[in-house]
TORMI-861102 format. One record per residue (C-alpha): residue number from 1; residue in one letter; chain; z negated, x negated, y. Coordinates in steps of 0.05 Angstrom, whole numbers, plus 32768, in hexadecimal, padded with zeros to 4 digits. Each point is the difference from the previous one (the first is absolute). Layout:
<nodes>
NODE   pos   code   unit      Z      X      Y
NODE   NUM      A      A      Z      X      Y
...
</nodes>
This chain:
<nodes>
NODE   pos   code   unit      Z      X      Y
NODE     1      X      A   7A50   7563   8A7F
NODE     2      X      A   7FD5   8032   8024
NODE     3      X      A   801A   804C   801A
NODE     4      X      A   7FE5   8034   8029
NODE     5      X      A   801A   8043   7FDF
NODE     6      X      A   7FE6   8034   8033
NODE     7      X      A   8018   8044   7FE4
NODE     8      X      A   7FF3   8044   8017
NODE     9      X      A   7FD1   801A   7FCA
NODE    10      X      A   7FE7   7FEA   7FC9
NODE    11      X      A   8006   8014   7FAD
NODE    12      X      A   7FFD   8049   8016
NODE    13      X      A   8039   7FFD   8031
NODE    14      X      A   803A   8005   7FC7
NODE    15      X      A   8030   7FC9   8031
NODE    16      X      A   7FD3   7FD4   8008
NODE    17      X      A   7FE7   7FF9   7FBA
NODE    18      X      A   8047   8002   7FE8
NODE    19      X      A   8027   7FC7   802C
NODE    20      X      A   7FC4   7FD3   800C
NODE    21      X      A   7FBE   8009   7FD2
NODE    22      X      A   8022   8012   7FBE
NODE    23      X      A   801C   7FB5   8014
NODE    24      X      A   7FC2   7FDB   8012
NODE    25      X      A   7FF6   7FE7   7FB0
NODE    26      X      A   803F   7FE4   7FFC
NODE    27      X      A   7FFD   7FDF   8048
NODE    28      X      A   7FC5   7FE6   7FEC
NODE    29      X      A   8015   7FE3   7FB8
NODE    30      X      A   803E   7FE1   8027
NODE    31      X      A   7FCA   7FD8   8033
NODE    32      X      A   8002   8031   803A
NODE    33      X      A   7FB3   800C   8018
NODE    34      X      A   8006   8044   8016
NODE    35      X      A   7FD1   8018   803E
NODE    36      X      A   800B   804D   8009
NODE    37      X      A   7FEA   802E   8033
NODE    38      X      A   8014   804A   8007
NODE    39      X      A   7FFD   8021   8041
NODE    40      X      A   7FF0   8044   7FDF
NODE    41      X      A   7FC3   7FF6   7FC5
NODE    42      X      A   8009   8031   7FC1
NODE    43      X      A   7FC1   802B   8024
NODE    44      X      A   8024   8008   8042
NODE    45      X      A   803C   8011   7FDC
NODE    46      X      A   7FDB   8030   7FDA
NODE    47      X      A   7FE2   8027   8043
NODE    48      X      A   8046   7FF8   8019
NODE    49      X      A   8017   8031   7FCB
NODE    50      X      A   7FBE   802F   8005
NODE    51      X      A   8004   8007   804C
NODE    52      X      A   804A   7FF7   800E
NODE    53      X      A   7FF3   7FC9   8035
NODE    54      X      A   7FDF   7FBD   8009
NODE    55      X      A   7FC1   7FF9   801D
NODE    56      X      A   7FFD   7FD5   8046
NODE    57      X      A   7FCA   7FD1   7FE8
NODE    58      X      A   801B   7FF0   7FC5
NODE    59      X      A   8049   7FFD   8020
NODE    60      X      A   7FD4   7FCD   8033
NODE    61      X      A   7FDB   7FDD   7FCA
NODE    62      X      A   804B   7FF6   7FDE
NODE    63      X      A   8025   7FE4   803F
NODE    64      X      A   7FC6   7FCA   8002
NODE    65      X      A   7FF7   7FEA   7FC4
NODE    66      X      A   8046   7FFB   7FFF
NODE    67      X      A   800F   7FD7   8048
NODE    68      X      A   7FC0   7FD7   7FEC
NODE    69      X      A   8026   7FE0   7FBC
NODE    70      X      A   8043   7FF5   801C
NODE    71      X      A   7FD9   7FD6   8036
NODE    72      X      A   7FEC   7FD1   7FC2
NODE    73      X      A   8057   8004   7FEF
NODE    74      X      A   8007   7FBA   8006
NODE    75      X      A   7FD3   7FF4   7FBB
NODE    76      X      A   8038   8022   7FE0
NODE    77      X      A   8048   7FE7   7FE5
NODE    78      X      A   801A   803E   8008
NODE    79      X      A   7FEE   804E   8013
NODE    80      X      A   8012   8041   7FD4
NODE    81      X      A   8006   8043   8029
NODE    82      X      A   8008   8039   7FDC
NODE    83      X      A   8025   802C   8039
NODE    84      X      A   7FDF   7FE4   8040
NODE    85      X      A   7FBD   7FD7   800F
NODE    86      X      A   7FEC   8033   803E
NODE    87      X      A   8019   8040   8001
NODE    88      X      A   8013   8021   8046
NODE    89      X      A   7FF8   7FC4   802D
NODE    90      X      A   8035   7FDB   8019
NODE    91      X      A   802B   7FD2   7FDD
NODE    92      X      A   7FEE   7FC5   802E
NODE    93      X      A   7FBB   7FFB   7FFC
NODE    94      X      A   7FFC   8008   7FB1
NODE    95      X      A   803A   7FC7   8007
NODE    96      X      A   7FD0   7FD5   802A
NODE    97      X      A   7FCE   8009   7FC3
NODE    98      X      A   8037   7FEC   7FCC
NODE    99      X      A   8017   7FC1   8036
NODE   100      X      A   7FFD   7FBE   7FD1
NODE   101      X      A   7FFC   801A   7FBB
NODE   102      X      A   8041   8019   7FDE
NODE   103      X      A   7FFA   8044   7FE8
NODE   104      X      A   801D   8031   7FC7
NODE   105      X      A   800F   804D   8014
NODE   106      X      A   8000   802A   7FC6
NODE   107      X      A   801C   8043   8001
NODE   108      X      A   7FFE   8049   7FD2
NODE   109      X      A   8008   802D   8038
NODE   110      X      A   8022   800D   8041
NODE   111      X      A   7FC9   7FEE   802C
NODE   112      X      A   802E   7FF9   8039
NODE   113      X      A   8005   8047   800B
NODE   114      X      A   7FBC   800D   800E
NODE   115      X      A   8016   7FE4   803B
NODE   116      X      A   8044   8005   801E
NODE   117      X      A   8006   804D   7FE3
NODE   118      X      A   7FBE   800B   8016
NODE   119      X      A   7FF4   8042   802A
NODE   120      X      A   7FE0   7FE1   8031
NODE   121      X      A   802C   7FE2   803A
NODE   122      X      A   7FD4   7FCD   8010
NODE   123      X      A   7FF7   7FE6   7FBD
NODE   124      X      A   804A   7FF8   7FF6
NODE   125      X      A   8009   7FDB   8041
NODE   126      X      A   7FC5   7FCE   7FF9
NODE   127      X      A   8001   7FF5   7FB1
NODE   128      X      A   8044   801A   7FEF
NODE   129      X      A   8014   7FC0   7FF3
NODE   130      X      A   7FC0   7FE2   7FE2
NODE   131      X      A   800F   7FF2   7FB9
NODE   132      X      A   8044   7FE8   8011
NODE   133      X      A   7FDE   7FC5   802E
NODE   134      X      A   7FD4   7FEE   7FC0
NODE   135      X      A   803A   8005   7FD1
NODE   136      X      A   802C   7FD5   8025
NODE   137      X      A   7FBF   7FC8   800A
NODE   138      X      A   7FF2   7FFC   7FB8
NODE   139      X      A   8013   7FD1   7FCF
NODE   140      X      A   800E   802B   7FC7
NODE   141      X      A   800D   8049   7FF7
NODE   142      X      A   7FF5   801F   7FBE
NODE   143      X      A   8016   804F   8005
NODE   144      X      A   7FFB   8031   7FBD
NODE   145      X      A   8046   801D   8006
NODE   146      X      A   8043   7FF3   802D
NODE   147      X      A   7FE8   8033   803A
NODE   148      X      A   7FD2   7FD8   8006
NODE   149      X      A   801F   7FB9   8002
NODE   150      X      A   8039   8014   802F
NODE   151      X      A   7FD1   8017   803A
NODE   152      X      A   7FDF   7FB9   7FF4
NODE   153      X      A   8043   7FDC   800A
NODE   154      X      A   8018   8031   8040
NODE   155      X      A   7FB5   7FEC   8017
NODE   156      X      A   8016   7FB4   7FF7
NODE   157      X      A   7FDA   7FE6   7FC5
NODE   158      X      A   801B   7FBD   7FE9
NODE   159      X      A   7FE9   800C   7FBC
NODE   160      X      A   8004   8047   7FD7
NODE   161      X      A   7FF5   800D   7FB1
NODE   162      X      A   7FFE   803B   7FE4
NODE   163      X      A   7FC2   8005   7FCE
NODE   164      X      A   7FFF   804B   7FE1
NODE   165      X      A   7FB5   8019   7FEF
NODE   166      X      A   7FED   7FF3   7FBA
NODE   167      X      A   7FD5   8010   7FC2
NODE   168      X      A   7FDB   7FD2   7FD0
NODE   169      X      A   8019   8005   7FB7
NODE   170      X      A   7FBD   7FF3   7FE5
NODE   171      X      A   7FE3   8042   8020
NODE   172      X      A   8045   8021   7FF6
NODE   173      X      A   7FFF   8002   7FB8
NODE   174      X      A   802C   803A   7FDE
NODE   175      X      A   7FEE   802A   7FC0
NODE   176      X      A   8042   8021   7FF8
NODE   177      X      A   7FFB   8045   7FE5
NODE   178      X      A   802E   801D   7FCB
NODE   179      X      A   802E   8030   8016
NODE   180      X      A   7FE0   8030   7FDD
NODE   181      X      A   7FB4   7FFD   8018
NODE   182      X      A   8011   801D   8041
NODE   183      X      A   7FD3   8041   7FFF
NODE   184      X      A   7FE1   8009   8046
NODE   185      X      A   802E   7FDD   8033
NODE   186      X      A   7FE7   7FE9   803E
NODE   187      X      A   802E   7FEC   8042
NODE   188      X      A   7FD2   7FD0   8027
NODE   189      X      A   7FFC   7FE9   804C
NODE   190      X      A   7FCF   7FCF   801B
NODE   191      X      A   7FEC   7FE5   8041
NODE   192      X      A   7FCB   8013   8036
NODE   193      X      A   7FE9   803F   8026
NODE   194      X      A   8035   7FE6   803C
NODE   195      X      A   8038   8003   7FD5
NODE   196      X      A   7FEB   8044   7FD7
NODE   197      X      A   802D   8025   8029
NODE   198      X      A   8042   7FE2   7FEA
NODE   199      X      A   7FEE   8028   7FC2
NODE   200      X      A   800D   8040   8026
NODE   201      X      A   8045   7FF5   8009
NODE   202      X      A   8007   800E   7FAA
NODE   203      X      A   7FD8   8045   800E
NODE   204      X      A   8039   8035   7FED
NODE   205      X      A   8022   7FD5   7FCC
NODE   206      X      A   7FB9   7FF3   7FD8
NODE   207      X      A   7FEF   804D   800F
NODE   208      X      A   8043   8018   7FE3
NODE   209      X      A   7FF9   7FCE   7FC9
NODE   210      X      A   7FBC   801C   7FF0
NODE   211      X      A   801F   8043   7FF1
NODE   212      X      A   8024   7FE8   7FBD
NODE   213      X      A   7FDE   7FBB   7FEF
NODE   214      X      A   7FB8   7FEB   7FEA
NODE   215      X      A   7FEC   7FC2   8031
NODE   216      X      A   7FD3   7FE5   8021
NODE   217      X      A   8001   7FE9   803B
NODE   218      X      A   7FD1   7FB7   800F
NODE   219      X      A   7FE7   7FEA   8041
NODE   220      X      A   7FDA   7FB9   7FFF
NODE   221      X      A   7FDD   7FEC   803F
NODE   222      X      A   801B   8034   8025
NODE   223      X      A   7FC1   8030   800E
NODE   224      X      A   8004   8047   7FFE
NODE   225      X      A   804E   8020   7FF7
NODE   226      X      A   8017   8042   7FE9
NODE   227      X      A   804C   801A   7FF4
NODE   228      X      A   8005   804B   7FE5
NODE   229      X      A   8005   8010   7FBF
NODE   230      X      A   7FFB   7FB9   7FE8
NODE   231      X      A   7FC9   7FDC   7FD7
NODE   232      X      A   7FEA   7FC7   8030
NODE   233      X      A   7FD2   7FCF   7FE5
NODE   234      X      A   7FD5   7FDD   802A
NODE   235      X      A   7FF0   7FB5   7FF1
NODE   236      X      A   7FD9   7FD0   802E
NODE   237      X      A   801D   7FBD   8009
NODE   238      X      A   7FE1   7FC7   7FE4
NODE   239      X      A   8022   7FB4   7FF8
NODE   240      X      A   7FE1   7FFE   7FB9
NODE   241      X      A   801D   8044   7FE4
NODE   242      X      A   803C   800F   8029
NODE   243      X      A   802B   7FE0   7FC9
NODE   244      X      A   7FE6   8024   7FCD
NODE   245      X      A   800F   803E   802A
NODE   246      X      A   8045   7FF8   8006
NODE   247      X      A   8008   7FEC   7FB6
NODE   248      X      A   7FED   8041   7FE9
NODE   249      X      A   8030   801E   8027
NODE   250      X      A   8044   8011   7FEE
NODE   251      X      A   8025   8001   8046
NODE   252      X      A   7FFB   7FE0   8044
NODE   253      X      A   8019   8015   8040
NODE   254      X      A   800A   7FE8   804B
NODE   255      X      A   8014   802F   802E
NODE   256      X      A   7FFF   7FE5   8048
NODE   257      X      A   801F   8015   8046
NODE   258      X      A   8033   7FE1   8029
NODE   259      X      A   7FE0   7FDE   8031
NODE   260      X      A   8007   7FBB   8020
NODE   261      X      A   7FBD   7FF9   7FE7
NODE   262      X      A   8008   8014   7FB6
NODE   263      X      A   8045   7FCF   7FFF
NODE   264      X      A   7FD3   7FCB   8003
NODE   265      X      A   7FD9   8019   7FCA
NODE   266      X      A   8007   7FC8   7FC0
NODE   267      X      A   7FFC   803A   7FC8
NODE   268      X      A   7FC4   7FDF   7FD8
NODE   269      X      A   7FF7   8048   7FDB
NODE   270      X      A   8037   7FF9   7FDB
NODE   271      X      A   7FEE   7FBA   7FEF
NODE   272      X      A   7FC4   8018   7FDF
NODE   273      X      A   801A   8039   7FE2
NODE   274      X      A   8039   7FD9   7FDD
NODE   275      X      A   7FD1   7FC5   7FF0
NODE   276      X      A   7FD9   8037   7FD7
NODE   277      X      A   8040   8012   7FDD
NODE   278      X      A   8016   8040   802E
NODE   279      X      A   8040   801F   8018
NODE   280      X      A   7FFA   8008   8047
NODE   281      X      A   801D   8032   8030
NODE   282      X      A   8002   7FF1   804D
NODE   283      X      A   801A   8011   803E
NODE   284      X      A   8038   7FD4   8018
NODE   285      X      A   7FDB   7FDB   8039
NODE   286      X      A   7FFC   7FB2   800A
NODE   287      X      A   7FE3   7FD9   7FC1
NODE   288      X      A   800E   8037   7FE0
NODE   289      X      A   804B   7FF9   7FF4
NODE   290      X      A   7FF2   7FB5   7FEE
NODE   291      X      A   7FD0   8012   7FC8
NODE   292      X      A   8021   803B   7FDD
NODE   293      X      A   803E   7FFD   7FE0
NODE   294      X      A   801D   803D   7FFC
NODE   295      X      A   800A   801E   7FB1
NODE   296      X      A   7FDC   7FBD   7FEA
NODE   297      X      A   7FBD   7FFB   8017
NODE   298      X      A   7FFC   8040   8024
NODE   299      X      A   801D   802E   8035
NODE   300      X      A   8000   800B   804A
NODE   301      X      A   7FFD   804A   800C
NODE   302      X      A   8000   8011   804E
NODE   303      X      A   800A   804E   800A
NODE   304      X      A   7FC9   8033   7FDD
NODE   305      X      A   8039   801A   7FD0
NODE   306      X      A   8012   7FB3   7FEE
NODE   307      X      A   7FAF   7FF3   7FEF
NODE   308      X      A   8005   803D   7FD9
NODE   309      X      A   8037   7FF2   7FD4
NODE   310      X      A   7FED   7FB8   7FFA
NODE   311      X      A   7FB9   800A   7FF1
NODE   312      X      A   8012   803F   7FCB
NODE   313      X      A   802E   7FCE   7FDD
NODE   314      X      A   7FC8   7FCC   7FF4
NODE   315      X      A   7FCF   803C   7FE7
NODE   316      X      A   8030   8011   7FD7
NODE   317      X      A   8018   7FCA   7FDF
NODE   318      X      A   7FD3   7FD2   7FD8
NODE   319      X      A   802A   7FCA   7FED
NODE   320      X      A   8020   7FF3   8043
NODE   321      X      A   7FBE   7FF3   8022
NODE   322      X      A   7FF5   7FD2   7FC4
NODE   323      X      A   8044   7FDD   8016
NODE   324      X      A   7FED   7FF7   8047
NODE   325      X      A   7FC1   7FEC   7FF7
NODE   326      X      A   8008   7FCA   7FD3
NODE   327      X      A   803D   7FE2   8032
NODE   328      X      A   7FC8   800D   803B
NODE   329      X      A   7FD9   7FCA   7FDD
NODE   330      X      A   8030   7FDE   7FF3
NODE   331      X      A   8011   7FED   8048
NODE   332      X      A   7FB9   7FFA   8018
NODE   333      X      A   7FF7   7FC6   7FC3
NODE   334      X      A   803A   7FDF   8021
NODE   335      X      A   7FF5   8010   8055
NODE   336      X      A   7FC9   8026   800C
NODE   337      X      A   7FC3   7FDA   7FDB
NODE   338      X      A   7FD5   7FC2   801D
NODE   339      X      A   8014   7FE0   7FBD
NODE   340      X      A   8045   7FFC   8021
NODE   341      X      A   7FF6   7FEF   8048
NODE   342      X      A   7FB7   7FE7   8004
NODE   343      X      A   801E   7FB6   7FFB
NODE   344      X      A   8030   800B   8036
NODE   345      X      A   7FC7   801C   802F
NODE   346      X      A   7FE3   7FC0   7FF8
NODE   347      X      A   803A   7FCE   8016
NODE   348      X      A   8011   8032   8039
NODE   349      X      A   7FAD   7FF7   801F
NODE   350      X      A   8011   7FB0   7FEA
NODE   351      X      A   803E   8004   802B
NODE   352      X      A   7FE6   8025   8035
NODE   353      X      A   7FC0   7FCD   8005
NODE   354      X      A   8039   7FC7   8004
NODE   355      X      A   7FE1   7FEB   7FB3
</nodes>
């Protein structure tokens, strides 16, 4: 059996490396032969963040490559796309490329709305729709959380499952602390220099907090970011440490915006943090409300005074970030691991290939 996984980046792009290469061992172990192509390489990526845009060629060089192998479809069984195969052009003729071959949409984010909330009148009335079109064409729709899934079914998909973003256990290992050997505690964020700025919205409660408690304050992948007052450590992102960075951490937080955008966000932070054994505290958007239990796992603060007393309670108190950090890990052994739905990946591309 033969697929085409075309995502949109490759291991540096955390959503493709996390719903389709993180996979690719397993597909292949289960007789899959995996053929991937990203439409943004780690380098272009990499400008991306530098220069805060895309260059044309390499925006040219992408479209190309990319309308070049999906004219070669028909060698395939079945085709992957993470989020879309062409970005911006219009829904029939990236359909006329897909004609033939049945094909797997797989979603972590509200792509949609780049289009029909898009400021631009003309790009709401010519691609408004555009994703719809493709979700309704496809054979299978996988989304990461319900927000998700229900715009595929209003779209028309025949076939939705909901398949949450996961971590593997055998990077996620946990060396649980004793309550005791908490000394210099750490509340940790991670992400990319696009979503730094969600990290503003904790700027008074973390500069209050810094007024009566010793913390730091750590920052992986995001580049450059300063709060008042508070001890911000800087950590570049790398695949091969950015568990370890977590680990040593003692806290891990989320806070997003409430956006049509971020409710299609799947909440992967907190995966990791609570696959590393943390509480987690995070805004009450999407995902979000899926993943944290409230009192068990974590809490949901949404105003500044609510992070405030919610993160001073879990500075404060040792053992109860012991407590919700152990049933954090809990859950992700259970839901949130490939270990628990790698196999189930697997029949759903078998399915979807009419294996």
């Amino acid at each position: 059996m033969r697929v085409l996984f075309l995502t949109r980046y490759g291991r540096q792009g955390a959503s493709s490396r996390l719903r389709t290469l993180q996979f690719l061992p397993l597909f292949a172990h289960e007789g899959i032969a995996c053929h991937v192509l990203p439409f943004f390489e780690d380098r272009q990526l990499q400008l991306r963040y530098e220069s805060g845009h895309h260059s044309l060629p390499n925006l040219a060089r992408s479209y190309w490559q990319r309308i070049q192998v999906l004219s070669q479809r028909r060698a395939f069984d079945l085709v992957w796309i993470e989020k879309e195969a062409l970005p911006f052009l219009p829904a029939s003729f990236e359909a006329s490329l897909l004609r033939g071959v049945p094909y797997v949409l797989d979603f972590d984010d509200a792509i949609f709305h780049n289009y029909d909330i898009h400021s631009s009148l003309w790009v709401r009335a010519l691609l408004g729709s555009r994703t719809d079109q493709l979700m309704a064409r496809a054979r299978l729709v996988i989304a990461g959380n319900e927000y998700l899934a229900s715009r595929a079914r209003a779209a028309g998909a025949g076939w939705v499952e909901i398949v949450p973003t996961v971590v593997d256990l055998d990077r996620y290992t946990v060396e649980r602390p004793s309550v005791s050997s908490d000394k210099n505690i750490r509340i940790v964020w991670i992400g990319s220099p696009t979503t730094v700025m969600y990290l503003q919205m904790l700027k008074k409660p973390l500069s209050a907090l810094s007024k009566w408690f010793d913390f730091k304050l750590r920052v992986i992948g995001g580049g450059d970011f300063y709060i008042p007052r508070v001890d911000v450590e800087i950590v570049p992102w790398t695949e091969t440490t950015e568990v370890e960075a977590i680990r040593k951490c003692q806290i891990g937080v989320m806070p997003l915006l409430d956006t049509p955008w971020e409710q299609g966000k799947c909440g992967y932070k907190l995966i990791q943090y609570m696959g590393c054994g943390l509480p987690v505290a995070a805004s009450p958007i999407g995902a979000n409300r899926t993943i944290v239990r409230v009192g068990e796992n974590g809490y949901l603060p949404n105003t500044n005074s609510e992070w405030h007393d919610v993160l001073e309670m879990l500075l404060t108190d040792a053992s109860l970030r012991e407590q919700l950090g152990n049933a954090g890990r809990d859950r992700v052994e259970k839901e949130y691991c490939i270990q628990a739905v790698g196999l189930r990946l697997v029949e759903l591309i078998r399915g979807a290939a009419g294996r």
